[in-house]
C-alpha positions as CSV (number, residue, x, y, z in Angstrom):
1,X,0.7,-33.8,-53.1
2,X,-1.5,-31.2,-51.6
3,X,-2.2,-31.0,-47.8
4,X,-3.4,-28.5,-45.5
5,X,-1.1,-25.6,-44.8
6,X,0.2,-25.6,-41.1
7,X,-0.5,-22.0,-40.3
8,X,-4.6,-22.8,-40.7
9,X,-4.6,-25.3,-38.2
10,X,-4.6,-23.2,-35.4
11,X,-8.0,-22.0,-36.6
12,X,-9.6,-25.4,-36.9
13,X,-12.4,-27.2,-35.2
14,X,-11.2,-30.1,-33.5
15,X,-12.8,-32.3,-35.2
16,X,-11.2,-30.9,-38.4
17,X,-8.0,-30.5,-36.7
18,X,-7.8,-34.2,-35.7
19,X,-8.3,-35.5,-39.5
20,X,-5.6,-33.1,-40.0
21,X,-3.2,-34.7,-38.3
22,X,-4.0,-38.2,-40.0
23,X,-3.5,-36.7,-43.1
24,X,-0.3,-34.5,-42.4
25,X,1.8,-37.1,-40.8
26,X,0.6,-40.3,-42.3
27,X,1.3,-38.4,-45.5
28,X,-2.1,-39.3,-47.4
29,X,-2.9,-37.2,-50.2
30,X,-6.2,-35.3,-49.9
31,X,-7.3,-35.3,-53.3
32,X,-7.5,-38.3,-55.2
33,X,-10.0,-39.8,-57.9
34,X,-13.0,-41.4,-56.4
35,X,-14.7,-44.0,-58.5
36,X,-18.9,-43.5,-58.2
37,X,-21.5,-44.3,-59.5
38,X,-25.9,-44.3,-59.2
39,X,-27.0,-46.1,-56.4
40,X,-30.1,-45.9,-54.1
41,X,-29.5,-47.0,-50.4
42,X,-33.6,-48.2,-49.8
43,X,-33.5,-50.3,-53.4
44,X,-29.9,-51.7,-52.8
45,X,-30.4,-52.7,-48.8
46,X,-33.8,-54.0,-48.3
47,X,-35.9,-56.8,-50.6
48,X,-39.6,-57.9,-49.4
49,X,-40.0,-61.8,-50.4
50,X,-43.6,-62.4,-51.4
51,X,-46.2,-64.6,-53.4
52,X,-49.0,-63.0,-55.6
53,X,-50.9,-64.4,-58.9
54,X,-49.2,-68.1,-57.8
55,X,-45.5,-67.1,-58.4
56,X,-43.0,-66.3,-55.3
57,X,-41.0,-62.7,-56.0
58,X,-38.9,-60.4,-54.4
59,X,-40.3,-56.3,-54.3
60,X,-37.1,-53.7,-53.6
61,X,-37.8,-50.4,-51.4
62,X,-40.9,-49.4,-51.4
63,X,-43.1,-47.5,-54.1
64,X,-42.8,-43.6,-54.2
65,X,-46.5,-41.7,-54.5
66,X,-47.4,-42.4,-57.9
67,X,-45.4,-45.0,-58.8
68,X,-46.6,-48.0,-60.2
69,X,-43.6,-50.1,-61.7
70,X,-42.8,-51.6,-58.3
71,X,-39.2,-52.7,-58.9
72,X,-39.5,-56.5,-58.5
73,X,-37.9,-60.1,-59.4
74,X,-40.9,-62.5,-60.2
75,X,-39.5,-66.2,-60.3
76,X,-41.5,-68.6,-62.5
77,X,-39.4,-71.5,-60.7
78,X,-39.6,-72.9,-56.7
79,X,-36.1,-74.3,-57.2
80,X,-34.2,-72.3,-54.1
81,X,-30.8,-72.5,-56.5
82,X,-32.1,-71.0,-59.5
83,X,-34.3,-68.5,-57.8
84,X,-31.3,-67.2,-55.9
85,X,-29.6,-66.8,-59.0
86,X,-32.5,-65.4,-60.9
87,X,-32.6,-62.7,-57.9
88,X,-29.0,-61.7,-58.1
89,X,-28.8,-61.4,-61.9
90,X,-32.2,-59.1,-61.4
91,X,-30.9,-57.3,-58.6
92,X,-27.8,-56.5,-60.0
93,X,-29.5,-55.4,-63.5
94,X,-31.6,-52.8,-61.8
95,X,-28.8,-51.2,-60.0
96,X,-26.6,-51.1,-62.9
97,X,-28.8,-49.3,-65.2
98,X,-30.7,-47.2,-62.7
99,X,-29.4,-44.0,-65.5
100,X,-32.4,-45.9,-67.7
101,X,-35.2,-43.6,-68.5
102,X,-37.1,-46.8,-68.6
103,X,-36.1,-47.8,-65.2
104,X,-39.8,-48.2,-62.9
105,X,-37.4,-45.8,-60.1
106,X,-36.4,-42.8,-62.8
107,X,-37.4,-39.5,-61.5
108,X,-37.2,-40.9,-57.7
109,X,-35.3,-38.3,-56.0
110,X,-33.5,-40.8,-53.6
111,X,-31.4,-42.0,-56.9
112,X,-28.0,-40.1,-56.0
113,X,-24.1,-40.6,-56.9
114,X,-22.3,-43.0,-54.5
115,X,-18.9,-43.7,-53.5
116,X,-18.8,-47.5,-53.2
117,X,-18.9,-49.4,-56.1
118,X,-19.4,-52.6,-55.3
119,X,-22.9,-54.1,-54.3
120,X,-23.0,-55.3,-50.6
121,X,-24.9,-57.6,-49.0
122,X,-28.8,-56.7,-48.3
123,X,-29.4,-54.9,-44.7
124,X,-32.9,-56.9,-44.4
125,X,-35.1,-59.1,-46.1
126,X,-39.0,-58.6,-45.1
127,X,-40.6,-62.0,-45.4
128,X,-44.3,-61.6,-45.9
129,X,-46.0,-64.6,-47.4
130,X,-49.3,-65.6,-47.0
131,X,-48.6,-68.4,-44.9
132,X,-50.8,-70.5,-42.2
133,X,-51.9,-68.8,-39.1
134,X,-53.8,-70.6,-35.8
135,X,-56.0,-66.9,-35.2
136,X,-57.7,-65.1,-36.9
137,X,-57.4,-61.1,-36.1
138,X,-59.9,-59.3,-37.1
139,X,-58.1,-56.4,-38.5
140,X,-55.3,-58.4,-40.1
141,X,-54.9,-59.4,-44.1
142,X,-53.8,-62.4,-43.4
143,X,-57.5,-63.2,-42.1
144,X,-59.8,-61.2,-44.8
145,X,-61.6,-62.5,-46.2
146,X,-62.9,-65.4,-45.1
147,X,-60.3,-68.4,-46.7
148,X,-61.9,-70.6,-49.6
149,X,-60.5,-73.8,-50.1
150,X,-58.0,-73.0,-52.9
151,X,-56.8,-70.7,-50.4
152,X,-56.4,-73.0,-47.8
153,X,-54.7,-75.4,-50.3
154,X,-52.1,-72.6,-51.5
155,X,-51.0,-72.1,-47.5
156,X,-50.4,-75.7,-47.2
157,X,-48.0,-75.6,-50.7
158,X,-46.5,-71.9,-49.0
159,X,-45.5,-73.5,-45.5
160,X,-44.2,-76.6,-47.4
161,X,-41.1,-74.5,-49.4
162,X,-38.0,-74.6,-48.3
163,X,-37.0,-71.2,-47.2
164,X,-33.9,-71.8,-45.6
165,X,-32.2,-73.6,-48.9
166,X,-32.8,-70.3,-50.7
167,X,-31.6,-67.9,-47.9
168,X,-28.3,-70.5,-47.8
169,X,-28.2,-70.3,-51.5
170,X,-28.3,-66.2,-51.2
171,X,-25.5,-66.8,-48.5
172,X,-23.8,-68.5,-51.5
173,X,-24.2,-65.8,-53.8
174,X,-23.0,-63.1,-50.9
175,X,-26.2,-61.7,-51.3
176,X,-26.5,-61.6,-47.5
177,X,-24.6,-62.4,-44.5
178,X,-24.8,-62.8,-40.6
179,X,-25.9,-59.0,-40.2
180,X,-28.6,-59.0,-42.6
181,X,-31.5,-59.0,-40.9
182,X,-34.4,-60.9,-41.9
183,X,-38.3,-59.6,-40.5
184,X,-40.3,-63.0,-40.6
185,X,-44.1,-61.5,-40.6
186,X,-45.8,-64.0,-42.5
187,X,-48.6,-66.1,-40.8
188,X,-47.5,-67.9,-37.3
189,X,-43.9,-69.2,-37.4
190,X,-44.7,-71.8,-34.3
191,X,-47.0,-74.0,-36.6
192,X,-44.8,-73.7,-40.2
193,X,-43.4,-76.8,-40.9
194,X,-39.8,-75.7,-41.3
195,X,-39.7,-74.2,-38.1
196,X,-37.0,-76.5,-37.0
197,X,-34.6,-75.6,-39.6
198,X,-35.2,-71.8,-39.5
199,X,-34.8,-71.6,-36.0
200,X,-30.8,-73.4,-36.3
201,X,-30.8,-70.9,-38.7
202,X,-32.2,-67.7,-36.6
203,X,-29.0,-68.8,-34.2
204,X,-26.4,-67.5,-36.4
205,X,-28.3,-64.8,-37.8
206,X,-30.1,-61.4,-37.4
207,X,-33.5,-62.5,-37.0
208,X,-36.6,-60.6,-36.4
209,X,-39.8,-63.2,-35.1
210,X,-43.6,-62.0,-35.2
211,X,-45.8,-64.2,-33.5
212,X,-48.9,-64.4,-32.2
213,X,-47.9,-66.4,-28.6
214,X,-50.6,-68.5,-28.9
215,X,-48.3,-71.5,-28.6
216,X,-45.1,-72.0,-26.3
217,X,-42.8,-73.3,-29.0
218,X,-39.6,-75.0,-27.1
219,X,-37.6,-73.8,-30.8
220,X,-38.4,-70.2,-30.2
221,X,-37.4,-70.2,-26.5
222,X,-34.0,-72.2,-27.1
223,X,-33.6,-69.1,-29.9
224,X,-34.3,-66.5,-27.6
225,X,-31.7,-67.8,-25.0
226,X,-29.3,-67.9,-27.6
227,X,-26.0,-65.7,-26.6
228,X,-23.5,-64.0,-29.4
229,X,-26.3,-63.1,-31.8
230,X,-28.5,-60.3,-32.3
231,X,-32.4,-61.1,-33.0
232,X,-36.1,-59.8,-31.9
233,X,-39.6,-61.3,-30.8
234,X,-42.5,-58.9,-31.5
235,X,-45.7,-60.6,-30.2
236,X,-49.2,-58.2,-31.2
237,X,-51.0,-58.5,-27.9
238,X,-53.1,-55.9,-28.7
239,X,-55.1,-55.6,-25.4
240,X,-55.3,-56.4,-21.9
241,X,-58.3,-57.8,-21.0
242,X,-59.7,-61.6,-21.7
243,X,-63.1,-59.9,-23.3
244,X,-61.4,-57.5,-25.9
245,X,-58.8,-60.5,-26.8
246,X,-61.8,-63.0,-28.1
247,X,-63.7,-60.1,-29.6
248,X,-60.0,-59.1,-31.5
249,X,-58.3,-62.6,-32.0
250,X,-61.8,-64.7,-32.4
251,X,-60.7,-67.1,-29.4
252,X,-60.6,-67.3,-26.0
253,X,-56.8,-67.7,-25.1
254,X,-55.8,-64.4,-23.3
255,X,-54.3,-66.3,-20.4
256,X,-52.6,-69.2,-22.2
257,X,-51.2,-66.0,-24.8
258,X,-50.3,-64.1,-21.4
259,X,-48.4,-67.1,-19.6
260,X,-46.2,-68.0,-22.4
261,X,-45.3,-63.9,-23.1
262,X,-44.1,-64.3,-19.7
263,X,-42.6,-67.6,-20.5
264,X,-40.4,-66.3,-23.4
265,X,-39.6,-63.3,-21.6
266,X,-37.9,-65.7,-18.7
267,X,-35.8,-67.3,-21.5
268,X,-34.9,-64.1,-23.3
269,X,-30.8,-63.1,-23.1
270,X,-29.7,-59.2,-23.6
271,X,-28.7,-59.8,-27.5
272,X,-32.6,-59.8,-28.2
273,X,-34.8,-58.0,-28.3
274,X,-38.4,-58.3,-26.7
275,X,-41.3,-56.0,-27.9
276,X,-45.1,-56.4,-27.4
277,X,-47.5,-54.4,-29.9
278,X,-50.5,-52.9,-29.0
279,X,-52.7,-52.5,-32.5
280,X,-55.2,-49.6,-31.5
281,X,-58.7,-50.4,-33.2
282,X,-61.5,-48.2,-32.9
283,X,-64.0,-49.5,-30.6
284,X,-62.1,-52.2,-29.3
285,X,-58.8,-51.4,-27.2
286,X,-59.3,-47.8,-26.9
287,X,-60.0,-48.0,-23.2
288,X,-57.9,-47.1,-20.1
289,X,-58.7,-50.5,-18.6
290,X,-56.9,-52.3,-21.6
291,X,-54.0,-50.3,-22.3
292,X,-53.4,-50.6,-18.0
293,X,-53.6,-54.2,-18.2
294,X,-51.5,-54.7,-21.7
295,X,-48.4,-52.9,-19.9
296,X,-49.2,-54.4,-16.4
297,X,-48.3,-58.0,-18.9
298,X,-45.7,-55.9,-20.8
299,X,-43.8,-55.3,-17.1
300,X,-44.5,-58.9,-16.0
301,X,-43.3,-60.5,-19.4
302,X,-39.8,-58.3,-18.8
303,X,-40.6,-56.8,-22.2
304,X,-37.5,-54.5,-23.7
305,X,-40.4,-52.1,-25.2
306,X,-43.7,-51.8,-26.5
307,X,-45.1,-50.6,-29.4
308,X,-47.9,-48.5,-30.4
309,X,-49.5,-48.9,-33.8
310,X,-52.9,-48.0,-35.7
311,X,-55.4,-50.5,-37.6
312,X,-53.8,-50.4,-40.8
313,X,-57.7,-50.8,-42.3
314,X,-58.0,-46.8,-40.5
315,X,-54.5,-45.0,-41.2
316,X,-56.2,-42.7,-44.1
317,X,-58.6,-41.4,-41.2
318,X,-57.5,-39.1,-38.7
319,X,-57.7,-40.1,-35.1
320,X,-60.8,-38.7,-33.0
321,X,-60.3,-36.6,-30.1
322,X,-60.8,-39.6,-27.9
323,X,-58.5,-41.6,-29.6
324,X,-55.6,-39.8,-28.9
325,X,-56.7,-39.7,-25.2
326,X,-56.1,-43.0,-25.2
327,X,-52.8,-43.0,-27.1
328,X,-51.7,-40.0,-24.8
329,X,-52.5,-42.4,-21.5
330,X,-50.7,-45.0,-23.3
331,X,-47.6,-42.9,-23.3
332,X,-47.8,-42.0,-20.1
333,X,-48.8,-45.3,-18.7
334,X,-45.8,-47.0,-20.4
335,X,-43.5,-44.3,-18.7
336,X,-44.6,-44.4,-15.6
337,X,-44.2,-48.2,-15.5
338,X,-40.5,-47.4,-16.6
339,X,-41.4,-49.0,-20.3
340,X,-39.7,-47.7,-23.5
341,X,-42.3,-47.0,-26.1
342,X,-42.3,-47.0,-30.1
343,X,-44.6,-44.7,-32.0
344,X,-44.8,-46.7,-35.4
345,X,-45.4,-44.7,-38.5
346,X,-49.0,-45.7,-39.3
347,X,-49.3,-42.4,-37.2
348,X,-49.0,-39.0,-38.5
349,X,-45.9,-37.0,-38.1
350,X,-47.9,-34.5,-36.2
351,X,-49.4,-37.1,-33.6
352,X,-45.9,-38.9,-33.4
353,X,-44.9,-35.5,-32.2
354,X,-47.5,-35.1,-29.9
355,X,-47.4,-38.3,-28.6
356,X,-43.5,-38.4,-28.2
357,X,-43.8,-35.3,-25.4
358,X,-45.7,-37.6,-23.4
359,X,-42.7,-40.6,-23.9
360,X,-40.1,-40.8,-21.8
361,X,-37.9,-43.3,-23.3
362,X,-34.5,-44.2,-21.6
């Protein structure tokens, strides 16, 4: 067997020097055949369960510019058994022949030889389904246009399935496990009607809650206080101010939303996590007096960070002068009240950077 010769290791980095020792004295060979094979981290790790055209599917990674062949698993059944099948076999078969020149991810250069062979459970799972909500947000998707009837109907048959028989059949499957995170972003989980179950569910697994805090839900807080396992409430507040809230959320609720952020915060434990968005909208929040107030709530609410994100409706535009005033104060405003603060990506690299010397995160 072939190991590093003694007289070099008087020369080595320590780093370099300690793995030689493993090696020398536990007597492991250093070269030995290693089994690969193609792989792709984002399209093995992370699947987005939606519903488009009347069918639930599952979307892998995200597309690269210019593609259009979305890897995906569309299911044609609502039975959570066979769709969990259905997902593995599809999973599986795009994975195994990503060397396919007819594969929708060939060319994509994040395609690249890897050392373990065997699938592993997904890292997260994106739920975003078009599923009831009790506000309507101007700037959201969920809210445009205006629902018809058939619309309404399809909600109602959405917040009726039974999502946590399919994740428990995916458990099954070893498709997931307690680590796999799951980001629930779809509609208001306080009002779907399996919010009992997913929340016994939540408590023995890596989950991530959006919600709107329109509603103290005595579910979510008994979550939140729940010790041993990691999880995450992000509630889009948006504002600060009871004026900008009803002109943004189309209802008068800013202090019933602000007592129950506080609320939650009082039932949080240190395995979660507690953020508090602020959605910057042109014409709406971009004022000193609402970004003071939204972290003046943030500090009363005992919030672990907040969040600073753009309209999604404006992220092709670049931001005016005054707008990154505004994002600038918010920075600074968040440090000085001894806040951590997330730049999302809906902003540039360039204004992340910017922004980010005026962040003092700890």
């Amino acid at each position: 067997m072939n190991y590093f010769k003694e007289k070099i290791k008087y020369h080595m980095p320590h780093g370099v020097l300690s793995l030689y020792r493993k090696l020398r004295y536990k007597d492991i060979p250093l070269s030995k055949n290693i089994k690969t094979r193609l792989g792709c981290k984002e399209l093995e790790n992370y699947a987005s369960f939606n519903y488009s055209n009347g069918n639930f599917l599952f979307g892998f990674c995200c597309p690269r510019p210019g593609q259009v062949n979305t890897p995906k698993v569309i299911f044609e059944t609502n039975d959570p058994k066979q769709m969990a099948q259905l997902f593995k076999t599809g999973r599986d078969k795009l994975i195994s022949t990503l060397d396919s020149k007819n594969h929708p991810c060939h060319g994509c250069n994040k395609i690249s030889n890897v050392s373990d062979t065997a699938l592993k459970p997904l890292t997260t799972i994106q739920i975003s389904l078009p599923l009831s909500c009790n506000m309507l947000c101007f700037y959201c998707h969920n809210s445009i246009p205006k629902r018809t009837n058939a619309q309404i109907e399809e909600k109602k048959k959405l917040d009726s399935f039974d999502y946590i028989s399919l994740f428990k059949e995916f458990e099954k499957l070893g498709m997931i496990d307690n680590k796999t995170k799951f980001n629930w972003a779809s509609g208001e989980i306080t009002i779907l009607k399996q919010r009992h179950a997913f929340f016994d569910f939540a408590k023995t697994h890596n989950v991530h809650i959006f919600c709107n805090g329109l509603l103290f839900s005595k579910d979510l807080a008994d979550w939140f206080s729940t010790e041993h396992q990691i999880g995450a409430l992000n509630v889009s507040l948006d504002c600060g101010t009871a004026k900008t809230f009803e002109r943004m959320k189309g209802m008068d609720k800013f202090e019933d939303v602000k007592n129950n952020l506080i609320k939650y915060g009082s039932n949080r434990v240190k395995e979660k996590e507690y953020e508090l968005k602020y959605i910057f909208c042109e014409g709406y929040n971009d004022n000193k007096k609402d970004i003071l107030g939204f972290i003046e709530i943030a500090k009363q609410a005992n919030v672990t960070k907040v969040m600073m994100d753009r309209n999604f409706h404006d992220i092709q535009k670049p931001l005016s002068e005054h707008m990154k005033e505004m994002c600038k104060y918010f920075c600074e405003t968040a440090s000085r009240f001894g806040i951590r603060n997330i730049i999302r990506q809906q902003f540039s690299d360039k204004d992340i950077k910017y922004f980010s010397s005026y962040t003092q995160n700890k």
